[in-house]
C-alpha positions in Angstrom: 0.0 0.0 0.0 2.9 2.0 1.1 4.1 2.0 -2.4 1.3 2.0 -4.2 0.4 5.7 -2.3 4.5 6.6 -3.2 4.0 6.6 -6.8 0.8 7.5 -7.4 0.5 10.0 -4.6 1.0 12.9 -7.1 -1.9 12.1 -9.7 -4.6 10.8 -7.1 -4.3 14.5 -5.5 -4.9 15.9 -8.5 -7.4 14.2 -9.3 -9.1 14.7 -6.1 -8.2 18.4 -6.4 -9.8 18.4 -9.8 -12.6 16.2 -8.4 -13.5 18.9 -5.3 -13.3 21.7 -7.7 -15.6 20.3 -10.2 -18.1 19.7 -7.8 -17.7 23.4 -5.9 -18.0 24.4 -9.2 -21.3 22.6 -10.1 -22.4 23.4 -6.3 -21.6 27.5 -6.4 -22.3 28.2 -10.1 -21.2 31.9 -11.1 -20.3 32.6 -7.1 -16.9 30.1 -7.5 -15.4 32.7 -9.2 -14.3 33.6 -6.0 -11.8 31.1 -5.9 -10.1 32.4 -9.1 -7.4 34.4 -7.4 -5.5 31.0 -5.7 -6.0 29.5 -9.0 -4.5 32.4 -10.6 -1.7 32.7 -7.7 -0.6 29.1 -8.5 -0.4 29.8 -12.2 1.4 32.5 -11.5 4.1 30.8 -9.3 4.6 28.5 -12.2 4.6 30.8 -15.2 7.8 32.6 -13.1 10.0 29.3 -13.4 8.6 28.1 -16.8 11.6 30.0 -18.8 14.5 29.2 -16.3 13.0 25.6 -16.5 13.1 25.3 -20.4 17.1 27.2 -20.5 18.3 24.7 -18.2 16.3 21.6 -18.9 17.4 21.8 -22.7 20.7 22.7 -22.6 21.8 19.6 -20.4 19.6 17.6 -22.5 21.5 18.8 -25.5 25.0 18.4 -23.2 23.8 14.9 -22.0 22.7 13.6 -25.4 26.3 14.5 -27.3 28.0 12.5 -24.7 25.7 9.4 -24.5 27.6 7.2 -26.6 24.9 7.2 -29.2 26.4 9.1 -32.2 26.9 9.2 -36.2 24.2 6.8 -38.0 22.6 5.4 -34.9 21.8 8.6 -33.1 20.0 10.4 -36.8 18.1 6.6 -37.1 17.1 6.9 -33.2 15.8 10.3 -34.2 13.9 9.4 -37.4 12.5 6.6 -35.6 11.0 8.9 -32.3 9.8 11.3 -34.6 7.9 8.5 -37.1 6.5 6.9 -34.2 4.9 10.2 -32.6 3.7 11.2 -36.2 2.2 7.9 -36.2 1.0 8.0 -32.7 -0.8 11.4 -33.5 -2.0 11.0 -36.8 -3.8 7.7 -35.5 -5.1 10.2 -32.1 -6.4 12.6 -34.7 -8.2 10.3 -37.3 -9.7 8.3 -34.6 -11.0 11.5 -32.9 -12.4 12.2 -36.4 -14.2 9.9 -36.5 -15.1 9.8 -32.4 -15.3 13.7 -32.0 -15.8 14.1 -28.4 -15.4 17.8 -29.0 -18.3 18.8 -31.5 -20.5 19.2 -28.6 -18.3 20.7 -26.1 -19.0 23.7 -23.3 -17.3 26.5 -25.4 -16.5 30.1 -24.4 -18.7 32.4 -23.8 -16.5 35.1 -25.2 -15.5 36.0 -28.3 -11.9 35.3 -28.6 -8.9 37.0 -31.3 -5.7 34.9 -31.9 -3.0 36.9 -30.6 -1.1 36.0 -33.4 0.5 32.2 -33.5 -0.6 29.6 -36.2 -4.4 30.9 -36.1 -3.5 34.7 -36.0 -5.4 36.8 -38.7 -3.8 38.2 -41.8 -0.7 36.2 -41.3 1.5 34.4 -43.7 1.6 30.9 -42.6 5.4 31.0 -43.6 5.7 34.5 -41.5 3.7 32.6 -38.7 6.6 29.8 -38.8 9.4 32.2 -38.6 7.4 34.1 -35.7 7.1 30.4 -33.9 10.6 29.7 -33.8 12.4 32.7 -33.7 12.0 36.4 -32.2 14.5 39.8 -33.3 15.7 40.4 -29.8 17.3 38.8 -26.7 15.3 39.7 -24.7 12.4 38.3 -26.1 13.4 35.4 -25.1 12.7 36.0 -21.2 9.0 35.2 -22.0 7.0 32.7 -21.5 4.9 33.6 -24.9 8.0 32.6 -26.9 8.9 29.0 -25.9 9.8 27.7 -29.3 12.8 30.2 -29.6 13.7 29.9 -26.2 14.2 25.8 -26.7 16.0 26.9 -30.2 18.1 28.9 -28.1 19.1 26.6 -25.3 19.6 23.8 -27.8 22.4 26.2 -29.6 23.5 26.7 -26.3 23.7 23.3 -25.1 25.3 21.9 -28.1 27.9 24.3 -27.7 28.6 24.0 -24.0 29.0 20.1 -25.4 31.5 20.5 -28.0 33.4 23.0 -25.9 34.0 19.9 -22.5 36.9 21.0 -20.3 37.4 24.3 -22.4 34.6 25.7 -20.5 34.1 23.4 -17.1 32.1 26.4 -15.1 29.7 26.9 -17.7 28.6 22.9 -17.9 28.4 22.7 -14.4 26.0 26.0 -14.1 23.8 24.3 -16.8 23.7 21.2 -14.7 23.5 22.7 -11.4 21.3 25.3 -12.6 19.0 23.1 -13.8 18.7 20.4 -10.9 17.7 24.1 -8.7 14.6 24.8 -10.6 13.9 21.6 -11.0 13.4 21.2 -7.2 12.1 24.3 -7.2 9.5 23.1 -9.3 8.8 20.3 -7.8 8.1 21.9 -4.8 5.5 24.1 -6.2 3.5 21.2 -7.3 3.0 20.1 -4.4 0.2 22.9 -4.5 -1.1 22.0 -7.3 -4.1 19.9 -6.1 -5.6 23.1 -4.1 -4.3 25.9 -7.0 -5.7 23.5 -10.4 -8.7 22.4 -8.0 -9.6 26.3 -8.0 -8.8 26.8 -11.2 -11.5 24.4 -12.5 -14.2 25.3 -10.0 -14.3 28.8 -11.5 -13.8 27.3 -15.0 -16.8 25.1 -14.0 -18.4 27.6 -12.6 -18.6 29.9 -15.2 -19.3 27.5 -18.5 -21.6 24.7 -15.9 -21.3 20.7 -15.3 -20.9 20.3 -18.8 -17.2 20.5 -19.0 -16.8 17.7 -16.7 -18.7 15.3 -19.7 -16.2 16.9 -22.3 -13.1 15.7 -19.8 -15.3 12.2 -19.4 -15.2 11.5 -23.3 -11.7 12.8 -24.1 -10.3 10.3 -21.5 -12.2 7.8 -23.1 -11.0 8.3 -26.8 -7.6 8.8 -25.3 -8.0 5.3 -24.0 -8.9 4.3 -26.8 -6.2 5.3 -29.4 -4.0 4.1 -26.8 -5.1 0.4 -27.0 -4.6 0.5 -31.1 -1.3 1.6 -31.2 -0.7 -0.4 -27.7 -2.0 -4.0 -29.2 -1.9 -3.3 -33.5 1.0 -0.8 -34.3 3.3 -2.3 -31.5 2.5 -5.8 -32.7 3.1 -4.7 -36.7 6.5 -3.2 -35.2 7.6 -6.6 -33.9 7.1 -8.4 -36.9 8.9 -5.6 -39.6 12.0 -6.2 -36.9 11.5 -9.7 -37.5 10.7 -10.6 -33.2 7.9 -13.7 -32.8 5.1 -12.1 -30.8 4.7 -14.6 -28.5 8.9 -13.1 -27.5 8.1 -9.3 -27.9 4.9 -9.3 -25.8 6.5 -11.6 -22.8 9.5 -9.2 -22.6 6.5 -6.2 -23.3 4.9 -7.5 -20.0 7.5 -6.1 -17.4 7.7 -2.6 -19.0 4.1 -2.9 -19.4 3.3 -3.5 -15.6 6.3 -1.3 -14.5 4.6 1.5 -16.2 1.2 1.0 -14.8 2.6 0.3 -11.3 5.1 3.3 -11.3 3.0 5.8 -13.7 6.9 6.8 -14.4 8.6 6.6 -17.8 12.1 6.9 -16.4 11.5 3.9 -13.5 10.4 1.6 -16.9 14.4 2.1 -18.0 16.2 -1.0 -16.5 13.8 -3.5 -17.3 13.4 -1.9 -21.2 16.9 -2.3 -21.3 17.2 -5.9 -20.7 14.2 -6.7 -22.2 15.3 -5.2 -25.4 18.7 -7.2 -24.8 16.7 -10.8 -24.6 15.2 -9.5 -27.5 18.7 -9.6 -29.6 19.1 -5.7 -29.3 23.2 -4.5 -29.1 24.0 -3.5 -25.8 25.3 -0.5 -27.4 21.8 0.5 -29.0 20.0 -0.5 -26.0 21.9 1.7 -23.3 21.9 4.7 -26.1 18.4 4.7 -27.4 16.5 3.7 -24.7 17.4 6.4 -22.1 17.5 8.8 -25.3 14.1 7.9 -25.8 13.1 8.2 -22.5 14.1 11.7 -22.4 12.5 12.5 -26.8 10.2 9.9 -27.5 6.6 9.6 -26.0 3.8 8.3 -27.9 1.3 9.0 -25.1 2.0 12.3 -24.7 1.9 12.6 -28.5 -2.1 11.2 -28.3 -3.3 13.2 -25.4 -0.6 16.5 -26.9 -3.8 15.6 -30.0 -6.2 15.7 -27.6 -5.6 18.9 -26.1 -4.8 21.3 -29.9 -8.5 20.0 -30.5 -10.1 20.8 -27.7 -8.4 24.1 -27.3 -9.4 24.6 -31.2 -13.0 23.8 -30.3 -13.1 25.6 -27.5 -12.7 29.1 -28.9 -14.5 27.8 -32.0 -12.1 27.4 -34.2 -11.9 23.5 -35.7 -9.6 22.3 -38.1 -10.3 22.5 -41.3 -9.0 20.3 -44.0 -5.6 18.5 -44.7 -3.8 21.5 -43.7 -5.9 21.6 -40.1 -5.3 18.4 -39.6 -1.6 18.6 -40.2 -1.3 21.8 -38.3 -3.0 19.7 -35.5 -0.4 16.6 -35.4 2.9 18.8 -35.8 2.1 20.8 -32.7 1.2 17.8 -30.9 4.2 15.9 -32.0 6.5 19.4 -30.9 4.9 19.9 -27.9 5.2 16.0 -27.1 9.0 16.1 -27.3 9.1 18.9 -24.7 6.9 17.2 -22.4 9.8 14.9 -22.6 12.7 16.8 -22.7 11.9 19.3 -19.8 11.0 16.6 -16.6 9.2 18.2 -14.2 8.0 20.8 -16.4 4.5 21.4 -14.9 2.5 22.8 -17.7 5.5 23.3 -20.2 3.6 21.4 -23.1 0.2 23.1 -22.5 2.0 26.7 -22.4 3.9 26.1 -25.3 0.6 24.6 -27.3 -0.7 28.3 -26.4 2.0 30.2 -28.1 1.9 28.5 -30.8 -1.7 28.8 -31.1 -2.1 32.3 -30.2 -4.0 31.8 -27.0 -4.1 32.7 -23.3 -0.9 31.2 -21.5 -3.7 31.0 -18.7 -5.5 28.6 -21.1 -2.8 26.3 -20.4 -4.5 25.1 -16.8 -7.5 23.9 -18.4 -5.1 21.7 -21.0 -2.9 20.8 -18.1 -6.2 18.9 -16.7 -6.4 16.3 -19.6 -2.8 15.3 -19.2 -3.9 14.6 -15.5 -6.6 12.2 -16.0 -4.9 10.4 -19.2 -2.2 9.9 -17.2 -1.7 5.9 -16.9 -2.6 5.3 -20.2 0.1 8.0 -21.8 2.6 6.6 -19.5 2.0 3.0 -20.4 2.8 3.8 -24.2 5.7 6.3 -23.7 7.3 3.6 -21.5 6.6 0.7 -23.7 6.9 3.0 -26.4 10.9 2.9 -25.6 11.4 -0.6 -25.9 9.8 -1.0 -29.6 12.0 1.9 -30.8 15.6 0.3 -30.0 14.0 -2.6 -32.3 13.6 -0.5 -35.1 16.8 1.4 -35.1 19.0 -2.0 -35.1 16.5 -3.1 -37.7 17.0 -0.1 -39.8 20.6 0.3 -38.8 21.5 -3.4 -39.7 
């Protein structure tokens, strides 16, 4: 019991926080707007670390990854497969929730909302927009929160040089590390509070648009789920046999990453046993150790399906659907982008949802509502990030060999 509370002690408090909320919410109506200013206090709190956060939590990432061992041909196949199996991940998330729109029907707002720019701003060049998204004219720009995508562009130039530099420049690589293990804590820490500051946050978010929101939540867990299972059981199992593994092999050796991943509801805890499952599996020692932690760190096909799950609601919400090829497209890149920070920033409280808001133009406030569906799709996202990790290190000897 003891250990069942230690690692799952962080999402069944949010949960309950979002559980008490929702129902103060329903209870108060209009009148739970007066818990909007701890919801707003927490945000707040977070919003201050989110650019120290990204600096640090890239650049050691970039440091990290040039002197993993996994380099020339391995480490571009490692990142052609992550990225083929997120696009897959999210293309499958989007067509299913085609097809099963639990969004069409949502609790919208009630106000009329403009794009502040990003990929839905009016009267904007989508090839402007890019150029916006990824880059700003100024330094200081940086220092925002509204401008995530150059600030990882940034601290990836940065990182890569720190890496290439080593023992030229020993103070600077330990800042980067040390720097980042700070906020890190210092994150962590402040969300411990995020039961009571998310719990207010949806009670006036409740409050104000009614009960219905809490239906909308209901079905986007259950699609979630459910484009979760196809690429768990089908796309896994199709992997298996291109890399030439009997199922009846890769799903015993799936079964301890599998139940790790449940037990643990932690990616990084799934390593060891990936790593000698992939082993037993005929995976190099040299690919398994390389890709596997990589992967860990890049690579997360949950977080790609629920990233999916949160562009479309925030789309529907303010009324704006996808239209077309291009929509859809436009849907799975930023899920897919916003799915490799997820990965690449750990403890990065709403990092993901705040940088699907610049890049959509919104709110960064918008970014608690998002936050709440990476909550309750938790165990399901983590089971295919981990398990997710052990496929990939099959494919890259595959492709490599």
């Amino acid at each position: 019991m003891k250990a069942f509370w230690k690692n799952y002690k962080t999402t069944l408090l949010l949960l309950l926080g979002l559980l008490s909320g929702g129902l103060l919410g329903v209870v108060l109506g209009e009148k739970a707007s007066v818990l909007r200013p701890v919801g707003t206090l927490f945000l707040n709190l977070v919003f201050v670390l989110v650019v120290p956060l990204v600096f640090f939590s890239v650049a050691q990432s970039m440091v990290v990854m040039r002197r993993s061992g996994v380099i020339g041909r391995v480490l571009g196949v490692s990142a052609v497969v992550f990225l083929g199996l997120s696009l897959v991940a999210a293309a499958l998330a989007y067509g299913l929730m085609y097809l099963w729109n639990p969004f069409s029907q949502m609790a919208t707002s009630p106000e009329s909302v403009s794009f502040s720019g990003g990929l839905l701003g009016s009267g904007v060049h989508w090839g402007e927009s890019l150029v916006n998204a990824f880059t700003v004219n100024d330094f200081p720009l940086l220092l925002s929160r509204e401008n995530l995508l150059p600030l990882i562009v940034f601290s990836a130039l940065f990182g890569l040089a720190v890496s290439f530099l080593g023992a030229a420049v020993p103070t600077v690589e330990k800042l980067v590390s040390e720097g980042g293990t700070v906020i890190m804590k210092m994150m962590d820490v402040l969300m411990q509070l995020a039961p009571v500051g998310i719990g207010c946050y949806f009670a006036d978010t409740v409050g104000s648009l009614g009960g219905q929101i809490v239906g909308d939540y209901l079905q986007v867990f259950l699609v979630v789920c459910a484009a979760c299972a196809v690429i768990y059981l089908l796309f896994y199992s199709l992997y298996a046999l291109y890399c030439r593994i009997p199922l009846g092999k890769f799903w015993k050796e799936m079964l301890a990453p599998s139940v790790t991943a449940v037990g643990t509801c932690s990616s990084a805890a799934c390593m060891p046993v990936s790593i000698a499952a992939a082993r037993r599996m005929g995976v190099s020692g040299t690919i398994a150790d390389g890709v596997i932690p990589l992967g860990t760190n890049l690579h997360k096909d949950g977080s790609a399906i629920t990233c999916v799950a949160k562009v479309l609601f925030a789309l529907y919400f303010f009324g704006a659907p996808p239209a077309g090829a291009s929509g859809a497209a436009m849907v799975i890149l930023v899920a897919v982008l916003a799915s490799v920070v997820v990965g690449a920033i750990p403890v990065g409280g709403m990092t993901g949802e705040l940088l699907i808001c610049a890049i959509l133009g919104l709110d960064p406030s918008f970014a608690a509502t998002l936050m709440i569906i990476g909550t309750i799709c938790d165990i399901p996202a983590t089971l295919l990030n981990a398990t997710g990790n052990l496929v990939a290190p099959l494919l890259v000897q595959r492709l490599v060999k």
